[in-house]
C-alpha positions in Angstrom: -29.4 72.7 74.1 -25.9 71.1 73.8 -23.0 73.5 74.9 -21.3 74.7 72.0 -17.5 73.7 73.3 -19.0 70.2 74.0 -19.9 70.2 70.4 -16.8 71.9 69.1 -14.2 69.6 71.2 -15.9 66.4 70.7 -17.5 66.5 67.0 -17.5 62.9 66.4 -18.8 61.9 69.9 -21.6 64.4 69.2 -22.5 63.1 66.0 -21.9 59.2 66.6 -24.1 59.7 70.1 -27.0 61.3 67.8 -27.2 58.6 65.3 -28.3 56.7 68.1 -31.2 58.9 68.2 -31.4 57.9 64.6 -29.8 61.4 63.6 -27.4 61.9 61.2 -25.9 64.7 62.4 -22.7 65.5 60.5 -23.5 68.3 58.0 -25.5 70.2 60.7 -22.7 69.8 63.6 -20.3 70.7 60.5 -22.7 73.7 60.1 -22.4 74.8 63.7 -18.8 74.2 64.3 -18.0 76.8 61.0 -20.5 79.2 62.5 -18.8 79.1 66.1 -15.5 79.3 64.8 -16.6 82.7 62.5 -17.8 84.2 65.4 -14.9 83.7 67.2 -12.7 84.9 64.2 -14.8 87.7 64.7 -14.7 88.8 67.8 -10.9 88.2 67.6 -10.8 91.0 65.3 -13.7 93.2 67.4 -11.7 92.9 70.0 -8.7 94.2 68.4 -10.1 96.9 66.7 -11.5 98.0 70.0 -8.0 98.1 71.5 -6.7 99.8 68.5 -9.2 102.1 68.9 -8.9 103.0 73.3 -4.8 103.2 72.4 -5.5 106.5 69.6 -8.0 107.8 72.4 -5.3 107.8 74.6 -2.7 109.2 71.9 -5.3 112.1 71.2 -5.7 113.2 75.0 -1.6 113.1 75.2 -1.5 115.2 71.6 -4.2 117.7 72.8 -2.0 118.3 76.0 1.0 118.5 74.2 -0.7 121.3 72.2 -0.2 118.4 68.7 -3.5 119.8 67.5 -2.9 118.6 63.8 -1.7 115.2 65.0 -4.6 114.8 67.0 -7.1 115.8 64.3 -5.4 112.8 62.2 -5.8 110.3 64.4 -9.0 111.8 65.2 -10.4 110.8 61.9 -9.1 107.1 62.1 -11.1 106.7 65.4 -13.6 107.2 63.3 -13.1 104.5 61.1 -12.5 101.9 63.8 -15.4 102.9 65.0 -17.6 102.1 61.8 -15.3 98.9 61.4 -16.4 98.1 65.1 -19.9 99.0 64.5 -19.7 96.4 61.0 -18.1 93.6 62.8 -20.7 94.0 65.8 -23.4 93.8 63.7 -21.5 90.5 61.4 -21.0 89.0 65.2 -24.7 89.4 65.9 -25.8 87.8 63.0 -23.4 85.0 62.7 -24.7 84.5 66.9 -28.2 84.2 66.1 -27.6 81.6 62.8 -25.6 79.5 65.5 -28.3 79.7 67.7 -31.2 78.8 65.5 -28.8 75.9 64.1 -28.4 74.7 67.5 -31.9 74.8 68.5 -31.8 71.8 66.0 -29.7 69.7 67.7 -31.8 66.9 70.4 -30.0 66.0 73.4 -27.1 63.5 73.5 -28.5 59.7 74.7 -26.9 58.6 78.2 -24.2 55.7 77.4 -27.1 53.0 78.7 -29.6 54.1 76.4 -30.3 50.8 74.0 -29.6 51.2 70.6 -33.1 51.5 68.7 -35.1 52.9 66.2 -38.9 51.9 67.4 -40.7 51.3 70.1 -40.7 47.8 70.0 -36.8 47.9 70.3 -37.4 49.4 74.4 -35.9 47.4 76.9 -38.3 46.3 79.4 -36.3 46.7 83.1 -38.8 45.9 85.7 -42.3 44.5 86.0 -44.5 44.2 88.8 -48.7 43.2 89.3 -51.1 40.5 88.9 -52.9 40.8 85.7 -56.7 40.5 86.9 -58.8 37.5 85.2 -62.1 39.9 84.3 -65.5 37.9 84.1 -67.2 37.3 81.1 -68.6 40.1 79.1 -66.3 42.7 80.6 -65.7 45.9 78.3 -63.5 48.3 77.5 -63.7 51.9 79.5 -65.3 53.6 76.5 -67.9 51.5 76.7 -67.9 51.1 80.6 -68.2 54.7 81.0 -71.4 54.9 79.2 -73.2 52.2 80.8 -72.4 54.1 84.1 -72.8 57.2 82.7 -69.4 59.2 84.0 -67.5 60.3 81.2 -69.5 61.8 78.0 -66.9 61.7 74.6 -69.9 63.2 72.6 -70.7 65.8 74.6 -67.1 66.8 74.3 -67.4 66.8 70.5 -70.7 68.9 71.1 -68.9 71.6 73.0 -65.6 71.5 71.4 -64.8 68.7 69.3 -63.1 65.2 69.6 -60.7 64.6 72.2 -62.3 66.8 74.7 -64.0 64.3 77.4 -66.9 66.1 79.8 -66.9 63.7 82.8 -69.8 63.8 85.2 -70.8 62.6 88.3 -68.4 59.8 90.3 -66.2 59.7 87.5 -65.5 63.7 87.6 -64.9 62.9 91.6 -63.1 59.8 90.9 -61.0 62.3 88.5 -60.6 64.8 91.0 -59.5 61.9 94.1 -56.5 61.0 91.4 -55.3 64.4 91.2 -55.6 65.3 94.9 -54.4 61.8 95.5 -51.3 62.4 93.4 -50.2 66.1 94.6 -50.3 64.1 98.3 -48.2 61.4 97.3 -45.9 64.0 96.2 -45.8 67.0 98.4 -45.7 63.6 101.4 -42.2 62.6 99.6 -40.8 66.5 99.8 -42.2 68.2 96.8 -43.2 72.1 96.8 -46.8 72.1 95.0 -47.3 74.9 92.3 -50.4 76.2 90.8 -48.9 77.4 87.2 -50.3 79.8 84.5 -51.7 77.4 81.3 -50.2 79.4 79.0 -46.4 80.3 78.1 -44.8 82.6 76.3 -42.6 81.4 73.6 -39.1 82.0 75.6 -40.5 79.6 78.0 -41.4 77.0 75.0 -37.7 76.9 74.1 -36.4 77.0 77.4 -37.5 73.4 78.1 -37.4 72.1 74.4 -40.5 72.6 73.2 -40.2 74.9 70.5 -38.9 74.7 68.0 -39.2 70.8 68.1 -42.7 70.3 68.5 -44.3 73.5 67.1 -46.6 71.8 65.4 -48.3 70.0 68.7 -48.8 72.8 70.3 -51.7 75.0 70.7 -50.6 78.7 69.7 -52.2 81.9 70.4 -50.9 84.4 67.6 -52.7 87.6 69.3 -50.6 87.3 72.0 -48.2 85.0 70.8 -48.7 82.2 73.8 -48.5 78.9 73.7 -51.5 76.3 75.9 -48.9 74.4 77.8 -48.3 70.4 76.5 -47.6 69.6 80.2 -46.6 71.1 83.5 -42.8 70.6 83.0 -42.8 74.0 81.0 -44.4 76.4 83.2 -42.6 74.9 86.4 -39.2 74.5 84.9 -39.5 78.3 83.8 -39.5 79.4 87.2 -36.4 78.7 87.3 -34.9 80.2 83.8 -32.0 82.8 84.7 -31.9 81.7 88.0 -28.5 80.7 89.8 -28.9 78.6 92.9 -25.8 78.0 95.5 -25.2 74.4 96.3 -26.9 74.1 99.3 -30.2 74.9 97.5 -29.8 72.0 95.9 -32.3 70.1 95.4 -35.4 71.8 94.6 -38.3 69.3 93.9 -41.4 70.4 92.5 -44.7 69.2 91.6 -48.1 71.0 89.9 -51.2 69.6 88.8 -52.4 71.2 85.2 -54.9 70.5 82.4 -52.2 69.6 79.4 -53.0 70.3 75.7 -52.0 68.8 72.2 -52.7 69.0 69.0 -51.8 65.0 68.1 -51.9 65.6 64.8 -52.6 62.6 62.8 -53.8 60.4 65.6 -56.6 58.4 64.8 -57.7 54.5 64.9 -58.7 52.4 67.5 -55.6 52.4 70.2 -56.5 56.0 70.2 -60.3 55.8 71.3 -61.9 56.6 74.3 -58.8 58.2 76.9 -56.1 56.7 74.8 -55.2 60.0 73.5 -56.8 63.2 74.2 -56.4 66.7 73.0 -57.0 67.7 76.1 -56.2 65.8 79.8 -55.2 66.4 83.7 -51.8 65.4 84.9 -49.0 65.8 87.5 -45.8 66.3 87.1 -42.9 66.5 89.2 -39.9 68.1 88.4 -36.6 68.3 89.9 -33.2 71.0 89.6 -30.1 68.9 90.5 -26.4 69.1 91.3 -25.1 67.4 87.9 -23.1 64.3 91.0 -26.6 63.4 92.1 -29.3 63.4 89.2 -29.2 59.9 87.9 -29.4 59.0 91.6 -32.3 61.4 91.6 -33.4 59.7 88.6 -34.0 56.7 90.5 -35.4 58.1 93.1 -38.5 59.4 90.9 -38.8 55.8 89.3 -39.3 54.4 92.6 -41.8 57.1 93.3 -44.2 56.2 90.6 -43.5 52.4 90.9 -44.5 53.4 94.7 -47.8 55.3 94.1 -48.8 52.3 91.1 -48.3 49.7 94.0 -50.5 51.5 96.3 -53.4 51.6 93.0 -52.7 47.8 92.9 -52.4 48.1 89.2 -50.2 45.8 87.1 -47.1 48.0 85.4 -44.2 47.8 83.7 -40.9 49.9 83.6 -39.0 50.7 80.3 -35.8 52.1 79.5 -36.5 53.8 76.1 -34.3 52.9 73.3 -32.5 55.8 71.3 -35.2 56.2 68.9 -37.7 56.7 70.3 -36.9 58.9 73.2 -38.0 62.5 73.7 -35.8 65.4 71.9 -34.6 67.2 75.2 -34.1 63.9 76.6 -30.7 62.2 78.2 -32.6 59.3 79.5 -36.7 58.1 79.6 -37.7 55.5 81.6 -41.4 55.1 80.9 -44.2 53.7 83.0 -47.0 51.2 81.2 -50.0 50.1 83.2 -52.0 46.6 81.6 -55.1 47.2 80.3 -57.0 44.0 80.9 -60.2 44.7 78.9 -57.8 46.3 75.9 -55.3 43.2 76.0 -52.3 45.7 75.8 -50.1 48.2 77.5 -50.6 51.9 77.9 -48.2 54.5 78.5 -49.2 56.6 81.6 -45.6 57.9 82.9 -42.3 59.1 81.5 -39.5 59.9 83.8 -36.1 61.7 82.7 -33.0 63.2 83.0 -32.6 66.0 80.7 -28.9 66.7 82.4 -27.3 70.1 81.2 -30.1 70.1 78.1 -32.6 72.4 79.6 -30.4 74.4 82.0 -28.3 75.3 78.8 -31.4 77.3 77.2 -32.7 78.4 80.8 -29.4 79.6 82.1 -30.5 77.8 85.5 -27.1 77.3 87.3 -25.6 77.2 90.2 -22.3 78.3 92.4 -20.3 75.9 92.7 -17.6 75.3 95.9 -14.7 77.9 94.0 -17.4 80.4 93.4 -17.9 79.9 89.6 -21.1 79.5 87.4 -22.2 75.9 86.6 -25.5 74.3 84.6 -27.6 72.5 86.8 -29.2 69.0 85.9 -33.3 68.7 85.3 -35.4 65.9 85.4 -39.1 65.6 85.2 -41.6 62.6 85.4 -45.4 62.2 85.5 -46.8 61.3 88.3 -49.0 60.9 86.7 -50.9 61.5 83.2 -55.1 60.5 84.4 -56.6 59.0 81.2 -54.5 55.8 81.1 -54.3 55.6 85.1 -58.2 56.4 85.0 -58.5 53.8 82.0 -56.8 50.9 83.4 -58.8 51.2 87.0 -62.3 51.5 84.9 -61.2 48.1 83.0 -59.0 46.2 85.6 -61.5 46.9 88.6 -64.3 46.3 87.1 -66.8 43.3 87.9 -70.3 42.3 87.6 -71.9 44.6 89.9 -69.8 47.5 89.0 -66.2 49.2 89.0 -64.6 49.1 92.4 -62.3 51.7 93.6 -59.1 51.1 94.7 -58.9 51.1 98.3 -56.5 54.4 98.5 -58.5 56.2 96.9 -61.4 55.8 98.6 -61.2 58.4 101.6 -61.1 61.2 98.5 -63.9 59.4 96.5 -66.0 59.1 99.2 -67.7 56.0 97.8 -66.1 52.4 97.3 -67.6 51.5 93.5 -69.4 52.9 90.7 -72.9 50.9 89.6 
């Protein structure tokens, strides 16, 4: 979450910044600012009452030595008093902490200065693009329909077992799922990342450590027996390592990846850009995620873009890079570059990446900081990226590799495939 000084010492800033993320934030930033400043008044006065109160202690002890019995007992019984007062104003501080929390909560990250002004995602600016599109011969089809001719992934079986949006695949396509994600954790463990194998479910602190909760409750799997939470994506369980943690300078960075089944609810997805892999309750992906000195994580940023850019090269699939305009980037989010591949057989772009820099966001509800050269406490910068999400990837090599006598794997992936085409 924002720091509450940055949002007390810079209100219009804060609320001009979030209108860019097509917020208007005045009355709730208003909200919060009263709430801070009440606490503060508060503790003002808990604090003096607390003095107040050690200066009679000490009066008492000098009385009862001086044999002032009757004085004592007098100031004995105001003591009291401060002490209820205390106990009344520590309770008010408490309650006024946790309304400024909760109203906080609210508040989405503030958009980096060169984050396009925007409200859809039409309005994104498209950076960088990179690929041959591939001229398919006649008759070609799309991968819902590929994958049944060849008989790899089964969407009805899925719905038979569990319902829609829960893919069985089978045979060379559960191998060719399985070479992506070794694939992947290679590319990224080759270019310094520690690989994780992370629990699939959180606990809720861990949901609204990384911004999950309370902003997207409502895609989220929840377990109400044990109150946990089947994870949207890898970034939560693998950021949470880090929650509470302070790091010195030199640790800096850590770099992580993990490969985990993700889960979402999509609520009110449906049509036809949603068929076949387009969106799935339930898909494999890996993520990488990064802990950063705040000098170094747009720099780090960048490093991540040409990661992905590096591992779509090597999968010879036509991409495109796009910097995501203010309203339609992610609530936790400083900056989201996002990662298209071209679906050939589809005529259109699908999402199969985002990259960002949360900054200070996440670390602020983690308490994941750092020392810094003088000794003192400072939030660290996250980032995360996909690298990557396996429907779209695994969609856009069915449909761009595809040709008359079958669907050709690309070449890197062949040594974990262990065959060179599907027919």
């Amino acid at each position: 979450m924002l720091q509450i000084a940055v949002i007390r010492e810079n209100q219009e800033k804060v609320i001009a910044a979030l209108a860019k993320k097509n917020m208007d934030a005045k009355a709730i930033v208003e909200e919060i600012v009263q709430l801070d400043e009440n606490r503060r008044t508060a503790q003002v006065e808990l604090d003096n009452t607390l003095s107040e109160s050690n200066k009679l202690s000490k009066d008492i002890g000098a009385m009862m030595k001086n044999g002032e019995t009757a004085k004592a007992e007098i100031l004995k019984q105001k003591t009291v008093l401060l002490r209820d007062q205390g106990k009344a104003i520590s309770e008010k501080i408490e309650i006024l902490a946790a309304d400024l929390l909760q109203k906080m909560y609210l508040l989405p990250n503030l958009p980096a200065d060169i984050v396009p002004v925007g409200k859809t995602p039409e309005e994104n600016l498209n950076v960088f693009e990179e690929g041959d599109i591939p001229k398919l011969h006649e008759g070609a089809l799309p991968h819902w329909e590929l994958v049944k001719k060849y008989d790899i992934i089964d969407f009805e079986l899925g719905v038979k077992i569990t319902g829609a949006g829960f893919p069985v695949y089978k045979g060379k396509g559960a191998k060719l799922q399985r070479a992506l994600i070794t694939y992947f954790l290679d590319k990224n463990t080759d270019a310094g990342y520690l690989e994780y194998q992370v629990p699939h479910l959180v606990n809720e602190a861990s949901a609204y450590g990384t911004g999950q909760l309370p902003d997207k409750e409502g895609q989220m799997y929840h377990d109400a027996t044990d109150d946990l939470y089947l994870i949207p994506t890898a970034e939560v369980p693998v950021t949470n390592i880090f929650r509470d943690v302070i790091f010195t300078e030199n640790d800096l960075p850590v770099k992580c990846t993990g490969y985990t089944p993700c889960f979402r609810r999509e609520a009110g997805s449906y049509g036809a850009h949603v068929r076949g892999l387009n969106r799935l309750h339930q898909f494999d992906k890996v993520e990488i995620v990064r802990v950063e000195h705040p000098d170094k994580s747009y720099e780090a940023l960048d490093e991540m873009v040409e990661h992905v850019k590096n591992i779509l090269r090597e999968l010879q699939l036509p991409y495109r890079v796009l910097r995501l305009c203010g309203g339609d980037m992610g609530f936790a989010s400083a900056l989201t570059y996002d990662f298209e591949v071209f679906s050939t057989a589809q005529d259109r772009w699908l999402e199969i990446s985002s990259v960002s820099n949360f900054e200070t966001y996440q670390a602020n509800r983690l308490k994941l900081r750092y020392k810094d050269k003088d000794g003192k406490n400072q939030l660290a910068h996250t980032l995360n990226g996909s690298s990557l999400a396996l429907p779209r990837v695994l969609a856009g090599i069915l449909e761009n590799y595809q040709t008359p006598e079958g669907i050709v794997i690309p070449e890197v992936l062949r040594k974990y495939t262990g065959f060179d085409i599907i027919n």
